[in-house]
N, C-alpha and C positions, 0 to 999 in steps of 0.2 A: 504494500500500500504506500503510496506517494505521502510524503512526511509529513507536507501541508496538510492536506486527508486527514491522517491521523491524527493533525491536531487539531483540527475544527472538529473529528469528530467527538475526541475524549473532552473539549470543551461545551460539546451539546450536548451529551450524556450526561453530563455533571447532574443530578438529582433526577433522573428518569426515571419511572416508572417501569414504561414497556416500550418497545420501539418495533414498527412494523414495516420494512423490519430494514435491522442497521449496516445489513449489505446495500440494499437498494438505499439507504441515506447515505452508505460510502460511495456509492456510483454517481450519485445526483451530485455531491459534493465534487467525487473529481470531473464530474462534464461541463460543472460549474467552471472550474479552476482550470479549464482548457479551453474552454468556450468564451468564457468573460463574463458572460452571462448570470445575472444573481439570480438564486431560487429566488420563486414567491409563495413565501411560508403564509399561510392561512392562521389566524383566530379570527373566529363569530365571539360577538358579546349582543346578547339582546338587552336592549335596555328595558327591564323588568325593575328595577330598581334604581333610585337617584343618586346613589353614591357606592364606590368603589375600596374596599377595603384590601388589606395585606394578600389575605387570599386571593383575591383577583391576580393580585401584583406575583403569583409565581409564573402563569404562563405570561407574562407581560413582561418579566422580567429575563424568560428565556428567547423571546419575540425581539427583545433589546438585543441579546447575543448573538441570535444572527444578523441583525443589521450592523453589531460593533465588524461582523464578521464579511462585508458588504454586502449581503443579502435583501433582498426588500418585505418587508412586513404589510401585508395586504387582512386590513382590518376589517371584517364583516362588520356592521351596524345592522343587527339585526330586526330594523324596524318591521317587515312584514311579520318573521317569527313571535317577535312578542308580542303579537296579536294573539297567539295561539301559546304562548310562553312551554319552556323545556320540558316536557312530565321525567328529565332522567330525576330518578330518586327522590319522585312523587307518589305518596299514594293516594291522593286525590285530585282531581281537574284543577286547575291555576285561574282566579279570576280573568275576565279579560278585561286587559288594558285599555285606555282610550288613544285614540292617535295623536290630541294635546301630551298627553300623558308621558307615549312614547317619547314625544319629540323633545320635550324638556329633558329627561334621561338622559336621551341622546347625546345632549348640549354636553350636558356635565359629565360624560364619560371621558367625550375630548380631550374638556380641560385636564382631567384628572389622568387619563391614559399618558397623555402629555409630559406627565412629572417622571415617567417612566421609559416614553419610545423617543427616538428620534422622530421631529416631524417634517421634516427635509422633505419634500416630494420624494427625491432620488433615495428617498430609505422608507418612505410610506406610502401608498396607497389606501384610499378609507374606500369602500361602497357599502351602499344602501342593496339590502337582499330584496325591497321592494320595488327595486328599479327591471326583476327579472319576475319576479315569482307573481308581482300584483299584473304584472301583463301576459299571464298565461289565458289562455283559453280553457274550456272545460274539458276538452279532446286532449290537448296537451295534460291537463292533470291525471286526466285515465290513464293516461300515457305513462304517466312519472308512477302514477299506483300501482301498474300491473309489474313494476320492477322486485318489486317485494310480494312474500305472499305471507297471511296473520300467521302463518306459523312460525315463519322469520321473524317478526314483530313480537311473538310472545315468547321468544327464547329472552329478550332483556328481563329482567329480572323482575325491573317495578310493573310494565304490564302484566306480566306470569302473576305476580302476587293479587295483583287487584283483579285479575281473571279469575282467581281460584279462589277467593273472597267475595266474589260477587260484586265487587265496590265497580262502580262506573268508570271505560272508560268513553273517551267522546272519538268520533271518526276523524276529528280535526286534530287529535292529540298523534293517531296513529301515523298519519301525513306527516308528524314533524322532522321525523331522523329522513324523510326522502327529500323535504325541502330543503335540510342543512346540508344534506348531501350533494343536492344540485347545488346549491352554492359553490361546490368546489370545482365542478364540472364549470360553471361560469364562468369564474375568474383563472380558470389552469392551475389550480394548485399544484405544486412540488409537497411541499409538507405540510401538515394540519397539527396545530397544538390544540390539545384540551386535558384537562382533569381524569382522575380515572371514570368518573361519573359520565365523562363524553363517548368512552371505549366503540360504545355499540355505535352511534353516530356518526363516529370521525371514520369507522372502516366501511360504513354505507357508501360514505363517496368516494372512495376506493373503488366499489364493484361499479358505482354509479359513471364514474372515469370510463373504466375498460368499458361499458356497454357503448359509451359515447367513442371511444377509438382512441382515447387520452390514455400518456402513462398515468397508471397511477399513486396516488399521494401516496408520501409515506405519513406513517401518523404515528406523533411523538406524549407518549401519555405520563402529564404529571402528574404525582403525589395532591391528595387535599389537606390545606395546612390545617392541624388541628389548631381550635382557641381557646382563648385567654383560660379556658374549665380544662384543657386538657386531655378533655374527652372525642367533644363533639366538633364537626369540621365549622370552621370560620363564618359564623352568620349573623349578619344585621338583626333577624330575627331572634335570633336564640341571644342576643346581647354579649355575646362573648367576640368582639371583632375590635379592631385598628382599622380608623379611618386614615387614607390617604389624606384626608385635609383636615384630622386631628389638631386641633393647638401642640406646640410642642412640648409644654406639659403634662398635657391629659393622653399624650403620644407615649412620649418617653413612663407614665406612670402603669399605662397599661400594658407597658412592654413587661418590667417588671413585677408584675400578676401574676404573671403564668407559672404553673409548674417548672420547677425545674427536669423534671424528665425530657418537656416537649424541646428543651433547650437544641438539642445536637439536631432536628427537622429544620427548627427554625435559621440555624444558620447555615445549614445547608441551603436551603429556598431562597434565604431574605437576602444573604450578603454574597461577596466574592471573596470571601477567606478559602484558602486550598485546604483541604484535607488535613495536613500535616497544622498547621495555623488554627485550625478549629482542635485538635486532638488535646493539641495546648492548652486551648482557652477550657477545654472542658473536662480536663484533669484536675482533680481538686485537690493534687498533691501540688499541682504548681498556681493554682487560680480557687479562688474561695469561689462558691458560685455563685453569690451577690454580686462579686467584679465581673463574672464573666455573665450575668446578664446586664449589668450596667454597659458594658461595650455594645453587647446586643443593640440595649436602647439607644446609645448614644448613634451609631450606624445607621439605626432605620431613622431617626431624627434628624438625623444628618443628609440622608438620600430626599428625603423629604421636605424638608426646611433648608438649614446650611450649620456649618459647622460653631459658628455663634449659638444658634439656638441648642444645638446637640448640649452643648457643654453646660447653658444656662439652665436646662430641665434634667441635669443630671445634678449642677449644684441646686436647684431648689429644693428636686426628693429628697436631695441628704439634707438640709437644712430641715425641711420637714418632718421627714421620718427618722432619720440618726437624731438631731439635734432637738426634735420636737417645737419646731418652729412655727410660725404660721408664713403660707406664703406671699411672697413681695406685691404679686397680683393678685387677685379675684374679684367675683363679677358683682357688682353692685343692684342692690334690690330696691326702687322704691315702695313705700310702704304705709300706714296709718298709721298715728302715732296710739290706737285705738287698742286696751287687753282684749287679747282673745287667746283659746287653746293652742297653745305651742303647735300641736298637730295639725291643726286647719291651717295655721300659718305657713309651714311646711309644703303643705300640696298646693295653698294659695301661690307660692312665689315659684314653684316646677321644680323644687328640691325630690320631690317625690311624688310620685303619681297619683297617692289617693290619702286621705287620712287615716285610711284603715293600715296600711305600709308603712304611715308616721308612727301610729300608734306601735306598730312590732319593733321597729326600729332604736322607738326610746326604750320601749321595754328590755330593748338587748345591750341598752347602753348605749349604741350610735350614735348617740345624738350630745352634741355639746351645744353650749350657748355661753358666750364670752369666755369661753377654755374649761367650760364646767360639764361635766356629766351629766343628764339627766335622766333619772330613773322613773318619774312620776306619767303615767299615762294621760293623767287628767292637766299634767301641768300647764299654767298660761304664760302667758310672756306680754312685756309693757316694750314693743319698740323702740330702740333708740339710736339716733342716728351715730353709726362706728359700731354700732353691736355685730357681731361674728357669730350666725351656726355655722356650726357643722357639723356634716355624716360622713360616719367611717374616716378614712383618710385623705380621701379623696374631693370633697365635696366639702365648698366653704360660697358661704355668700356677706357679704356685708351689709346691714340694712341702714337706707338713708328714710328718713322718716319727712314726710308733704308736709 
């Protein structure tokens, strides 16, 4: 294998999953590098959601590696699909979206995709999947459906289960891995990144290639970062996530959350330390592992923001949590200068979601007011402007009283 070869490809490998398969990426790779010619690696993102967390940022992050590597990144915007949104590792129908809806997502993936890829023309390419699939015909769709048949459809997993549980699916759900698929047929994909969750998906347009006369993609399947719980994969929903457009305090605090087990994933995924750099960092004969997720945090703080802010929300936490400090900033409330139940005051200013959550929270201690504990569920509070709660560690407000 030609050297170059082998180094783009042990650099694309770096935290893979599965690769289908990594002969035919060695080939693609050197017809590249004798042709001149850059692959055009695929990811779809439908915008289902308005903001893009750390999870997002691994295949986005391996999407950067081939363009560092001069490849071009060819970004689906999957505005027609998340009309019909993903069912991989659903067990029930996905509301549907509006196309206001869509299109706002849309905006903010950009920006946000932005802090991660090169946006140079000559390194991106963005398309809209509704610029092919909204202008099919209905003969064209029979067409794309008699490609597959339900019993290729219900070997994935989440339909098999909701098949044999009776739970609904919808016909529009079953159409979706053929339209992701023809996505790739569209644009010519060379290779397709996704999750292991996209598996069935990303090799649809593979068979969907060779019917149209195209080589076909190879498809490069990441890991899903586990979050902040340790447990369960990175979700908005489940509140365990790092926004990309986190402040770089409440960035840097949530880095430090996590598990230290989930440590050696995360900087496989997040960062570009080698092997040998990580083994270091994660030895705790040589690195406590408070230091070595404090680098964690300062890195993704630092990809994020810049190396000022890394530094500042790493001295905050310690001034806070080592020193027991309160921090330099936080968000100011205004407020009545009127007693009422510490708890309603709580959910009144979006410290907490409800008073019934205030009420648990004192009860477990959480809750201070001017650096004091409060135990009392019934307790009231008299406003004052400079008075400080706070919940847990994380969570301070100042109140200025009207």
């Amino acid at each position: 294998m030609d050297a170059k070869v082998a180094e783009q490809l042990e650099t694309l490998k770096r935290g893979i999953e599965a690769v289908y398969s990594e002969q035919e990426l060695a080939q693609k790779l050197a017809g590249s590098l004798s042709s001149g010619k850059p692959l055009r690696v695929k990811l779809g993102m439908d915008p289902t959601a308005p903001d893009i967390h750390l999870g997002h940022s691994v295949v986005l992050r391996k999407l950067r590696q081939f363009q560092d590597l001069g490849h071009k990144a060819v970004l689906i915007i999957g505005d027609f699909t998340a009309m019909i949104g993903d069912p991989s590792g659903r067990s029930k129908t996905r509301p549907v979206l509006t196309r206001p809806e869509i299109e706002q997502n849309a905006q903010t993936y950009f920006q946000q995709a932005g802090k991660i890829l090169k946006t140079d023309p000559d390194f991106l390419e963005i398309r809209y999947n509704s610029s092919w699939l909204a202008e099919m015909r209905f003969d064209d769709v029979l067409k794309l459906a008699a490609k597959m048949t339900v019993g290729q459809m219900l070997k994935r997993e989440d339909f098999r289960k909701r098949f044999e549980t009776e739970t609904p699916i919808g016909m529009h759900e079953l159409m979706y891995p053929l339209m992701q698929g023809y996505d790739s047929v569209m644009i010519e994909a060379d290779v397709e990144l996704g999750g292991t969750d996209q598996t069935f998906n990303n090799l649809v347009g593979r068979d969907l290639q060779l019917e149209a006369g195209q080589p076909a993609q190879v498809v490069m399947i990441l890991p899903i970062l586990v979050g902040l719980d340790g447990v369960q994969k990175m979700s908005k929903s489940l509140g365990n996530y790092v926004g990309l457009t986190d402040e770089p305090r409440l960035m840097f605090e949530r880095v430090m959350s996590i598990p230290d087990t989930v440590m050696p994933q995360w900087f496989t995924l997040l960062t570009d330390f080698g092997p040998e750099r990580i083994s270091e960092i994660l030895d705790t004969r040589q690195t406590h592992p408070k230091q070595a997720k404090m680098e964690l945090g300062k890195y993704i703080v630092r990809a994020y923001h810049n190396d000022e802010q890394a530094e500042w929300a790493a001295a905050e936490f310690d001034r806070i949590h080592a020193q027991h400090e309160l921090p330099d900033e936080m968000p100011e409330v205004r407020v009545t200068g009127e007693e009422q139940p510490l708890a309603k005051l709580l959910a009144q200013i979006g410290m907490v979601k409800s008073n019934s959550e205030a009420r648990r929270l004192i009860q477990q201690g959480g809750v201070k007011v001017g650096g004091e504990a409060v135990g009392d569920v019934n307790a009231t509070i008299a406003p004052a402007t400079g008075l400080i709660l706070q919940i847990g560690r994380r969570k301070f407000a100042k109140l200025v009283v009207e």
